[in-house]
Wavefront OBJ file of the C-alpha trace (Angstrom):
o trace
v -19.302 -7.266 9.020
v -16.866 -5.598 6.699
v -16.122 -2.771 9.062
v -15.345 -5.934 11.698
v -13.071 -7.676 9.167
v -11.232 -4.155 8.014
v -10.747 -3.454 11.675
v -9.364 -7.004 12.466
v -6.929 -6.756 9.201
v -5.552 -3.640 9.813
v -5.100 -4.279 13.700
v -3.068 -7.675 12.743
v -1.024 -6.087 10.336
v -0.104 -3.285 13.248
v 0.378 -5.971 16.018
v 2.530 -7.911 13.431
v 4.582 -4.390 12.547
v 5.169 -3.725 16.469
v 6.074 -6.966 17.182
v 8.649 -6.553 14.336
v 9.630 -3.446 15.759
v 10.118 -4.599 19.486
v 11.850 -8.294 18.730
v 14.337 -6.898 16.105
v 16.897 -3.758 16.052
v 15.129 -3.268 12.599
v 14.562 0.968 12.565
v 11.043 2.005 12.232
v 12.108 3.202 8.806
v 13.163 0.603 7.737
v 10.008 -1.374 8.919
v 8.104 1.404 6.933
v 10.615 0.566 3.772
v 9.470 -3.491 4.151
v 5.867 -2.835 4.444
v 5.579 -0.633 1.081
v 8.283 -2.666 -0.548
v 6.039 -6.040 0.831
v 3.027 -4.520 -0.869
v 4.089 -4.105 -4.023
v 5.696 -7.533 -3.866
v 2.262 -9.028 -3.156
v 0.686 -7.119 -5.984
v 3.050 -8.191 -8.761
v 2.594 -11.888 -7.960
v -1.412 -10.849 -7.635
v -2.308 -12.011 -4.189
v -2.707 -8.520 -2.755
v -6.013 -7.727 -5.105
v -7.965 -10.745 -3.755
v -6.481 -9.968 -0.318
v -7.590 -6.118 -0.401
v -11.066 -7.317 -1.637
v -11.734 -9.354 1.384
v -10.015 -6.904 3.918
v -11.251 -3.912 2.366
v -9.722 -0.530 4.275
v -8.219 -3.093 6.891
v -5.445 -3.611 3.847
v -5.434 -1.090 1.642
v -4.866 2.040 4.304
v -1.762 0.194 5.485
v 1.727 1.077 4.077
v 1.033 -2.338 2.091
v -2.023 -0.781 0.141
v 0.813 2.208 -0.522
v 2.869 -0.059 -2.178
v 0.670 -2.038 -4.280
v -1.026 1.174 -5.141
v 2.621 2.393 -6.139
v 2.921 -1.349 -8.259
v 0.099 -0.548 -10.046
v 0.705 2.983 -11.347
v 4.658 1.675 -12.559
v 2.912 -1.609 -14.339
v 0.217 0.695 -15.812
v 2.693 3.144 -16.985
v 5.485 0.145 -18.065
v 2.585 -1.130 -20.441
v 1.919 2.278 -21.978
v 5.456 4.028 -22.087
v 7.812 1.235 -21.412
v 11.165 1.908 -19.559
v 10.258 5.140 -18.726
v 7.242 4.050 -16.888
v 9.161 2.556 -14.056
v 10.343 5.953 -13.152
v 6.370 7.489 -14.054
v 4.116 5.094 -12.860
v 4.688 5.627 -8.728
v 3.900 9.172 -9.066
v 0.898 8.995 -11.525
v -1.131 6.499 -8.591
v 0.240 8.340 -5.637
v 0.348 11.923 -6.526
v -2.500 12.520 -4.243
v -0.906 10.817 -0.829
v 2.056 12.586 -1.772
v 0.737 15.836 -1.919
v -1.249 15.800 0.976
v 1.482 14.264 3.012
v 4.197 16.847 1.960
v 1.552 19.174 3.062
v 0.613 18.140 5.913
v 4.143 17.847 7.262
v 4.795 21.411 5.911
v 2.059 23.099 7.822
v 2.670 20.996 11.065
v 6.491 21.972 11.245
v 5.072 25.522 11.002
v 2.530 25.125 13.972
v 4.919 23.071 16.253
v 8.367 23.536 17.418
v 11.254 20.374 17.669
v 12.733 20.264 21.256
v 16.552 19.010 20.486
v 17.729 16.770 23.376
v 20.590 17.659 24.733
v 23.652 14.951 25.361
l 1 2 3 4 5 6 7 8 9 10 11 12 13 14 15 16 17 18 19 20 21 22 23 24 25 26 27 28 29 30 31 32 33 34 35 36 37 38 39 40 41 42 43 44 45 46 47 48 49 50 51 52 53 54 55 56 57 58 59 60 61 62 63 64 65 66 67 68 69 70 71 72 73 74 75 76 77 78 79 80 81 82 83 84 85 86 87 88 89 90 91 92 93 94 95 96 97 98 99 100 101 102 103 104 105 106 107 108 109 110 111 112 113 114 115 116 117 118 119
Protein backbone atom coordinates (compact mmCIF):
# COMPACT_ATOMS: atom_id res chain seq x y z
CA UNK A 1 0.00 0.00 0.00
CA UNK A 2 2.70 2.54 0.58
CA UNK A 3 4.27 2.05 -2.80
CA UNK A 4 0.35 2.77 -4.10
CA UNK A 5 0.07 5.93 -1.96
CA UNK A 6 3.88 7.23 -2.92
CA UNK A 7 2.96 6.60 -6.51
CA UNK A 8 -0.46 8.45 -6.26
CA UNK A 9 1.38 11.53 -4.31
CA UNK A 10 4.02 12.02 -6.49
CA UNK A 11 1.80 11.59 -9.74
CA UNK A 12 -0.67 14.46 -8.24
CA UNK A 13 1.97 16.67 -7.44
CA UNK A 14 3.29 16.21 -11.34
CA UNK A 15 -0.28 16.52 -12.84
CA UNK A 16 -0.73 19.62 -10.54
CA UNK A 17 2.98 21.05 -11.80
CA UNK A 18 1.92 20.46 -15.63
CA UNK A 19 -1.22 21.81 -15.28
CA UNK A 20 0.59 24.88 -13.80
CA UNK A 21 2.84 24.80 -16.55
CA UNK A 22 0.23 24.55 -19.48
CA UNK A 23 -2.62 27.15 -17.94
CA UNK A 24 -0.02 29.87 -17.01
CA UNK A 25 3.02 31.65 -19.01
CA UNK A 26 4.82 30.76 -15.65
CA UNK A 27 8.59 29.35 -17.09
CA UNK A 28 9.38 25.89 -16.08
CA UNK A 29 12.03 27.52 -13.93
CA UNK A 30 10.25 29.33 -12.33
CA UNK A 31 7.70 26.47 -11.57
CA UNK A 32 10.90 24.60 -10.33
CA UNK A 33 11.73 27.95 -8.08
CA UNK A 34 7.83 27.62 -6.46
CA UNK A 35 8.00 24.00 -5.82
CA UNK A 36 11.41 24.13 -3.68
CA UNK A 37 10.52 27.52 -2.34
CA UNK A 38 6.71 25.76 -1.50
CA UNK A 39 8.57 23.03 0.34
CA UNK A 40 10.40 24.75 2.56
CA UNK A 41 7.38 26.94 3.25
CA UNK A 42 5.45 23.83 4.31
CA UNK A 43 8.27 22.67 6.52
CA UNK A 44 8.70 25.83 8.58
CA UNK A 45 5.00 25.97 9.47
CA UNK A 46 5.47 21.89 10.07
CA UNK A 47 2.86 20.41 7.83
CA UNK A 48 5.33 18.93 5.36
CA UNK A 49 6.80 16.25 8.13
CA UNK A 50 3.35 14.69 8.77
CA UNK A 51 2.67 15.05 5.02
CA UNK A 52 6.07 13.22 3.95
CA UNK A 53 5.25 10.51 6.59
CA UNK A 54 2.06 9.53 4.99
CA UNK A 55 3.29 9.99 1.30
CA UNK A 56 6.55 8.60 1.87
CA UNK A 57 8.88 8.85 -1.59
CA UNK A 58 5.57 10.13 -3.33
CA UNK A 59 6.65 13.64 -1.38
CA UNK A 60 9.87 13.69 -0.46
CA UNK A 61 11.57 12.89 -4.16
CA UNK A 62 9.65 15.90 -5.46
CA UNK A 63 11.33 19.37 -5.70
CA UNK A 64 9.08 19.94 -2.43
CA UNK A 65 11.07 17.22 -0.38
CA UNK A 66 14.27 19.45 -1.88
CA UNK A 67 13.13 22.28 -0.22
CA UNK A 68 12.08 21.16 3.07
CA UNK A 69 15.20 19.11 3.10
CA UNK A 70 17.03 22.55 2.33
CA UNK A 71 14.61 24.15 5.52
CA UNK A 72 15.88 21.78 7.65
CA UNK A 73 19.66 21.95 7.21
CA UNK A 74 19.34 26.26 7.50
CA UNK A 75 17.02 25.75 10.88
CA UNK A 76 19.51 23.10 12.11
CA UNK A 77 22.42 25.23 11.38
CA UNK A 78 20.42 28.76 12.59
CA UNK A 79 20.07 26.90 16.06
CA UNK A 80 23.75 25.95 16.28
CA UNK A 81 25.65 28.95 14.56
CA UNK A 82 23.04 31.59 14.31
CA UNK A 83 23.11 34.14 11.38
CA UNK A 84 25.58 32.40 9.69
CA UNK A 85 23.56 29.31 9.49
CA UNK A 86 21.14 30.71 7.01
CA UNK A 87 23.89 30.89 4.53
CA UNK A 88 25.34 27.04 5.98
CA UNK A 89 22.49 25.11 6.60
CA UNK A 90 21.22 24.49 2.64
CA UNK A 91 24.48 23.09 1.81
CA UNK A 92 25.15 20.92 4.96
CA UNK A 93 21.47 18.77 4.05
CA UNK A 94 21.95 18.93 0.34
CA UNK A 95 25.56 18.51 -0.32
CA UNK A 96 24.87 15.12 -1.62
CA UNK A 97 21.99 16.10 -4.41
CA UNK A 98 24.23 18.77 -5.23
CA UNK A 99 27.10 16.89 -5.95
CA UNK A 100 25.65 14.28 -7.80
CA UNK A 101 23.61 16.66 -9.84
CA UNK A 102 26.60 18.95 -10.80
CA UNK A 103 28.00 15.69 -11.81
CA UNK A 104 25.75 14.29 -13.57
CA UNK A 105 25.19 17.34 -15.75
CA UNK A 106 29.03 17.56 -16.18
CA UNK A 107 29.49 14.13 -17.62
CA UNK A 108 26.24 14.32 -19.79
CA UNK A 109 27.35 17.68 -21.55
CA UNK A 110 30.53 15.66 -22.27
CA UNK A 111 28.67 12.59 -23.87
CA UNK A 112 26.03 14.69 -25.80
CA UNK A 113 26.22 17.55 -28.09
CA UNK A 114 23.51 20.87 -28.00
CA UNK A 115 21.98 21.37 -31.53
CA UNK A 116 21.49 25.44 -31.60
CA UNK A 117 18.32 26.28 -33.60
CA UNK A 118 18.76 28.45 -36.03
CA UNK A 119 16.31 31.74 -36.50
Amino acid sequence: MDYIIAFLVGGVICALTQILMEKTKMMPGRIMVLLVCLGAVLGAVQLYEPFSEWAGAGASVPLLGFGNNLWKGVKEMVDEKGFLGIFLGGFKNCAGGLSAALVFSYIASLLCQPKMKKH
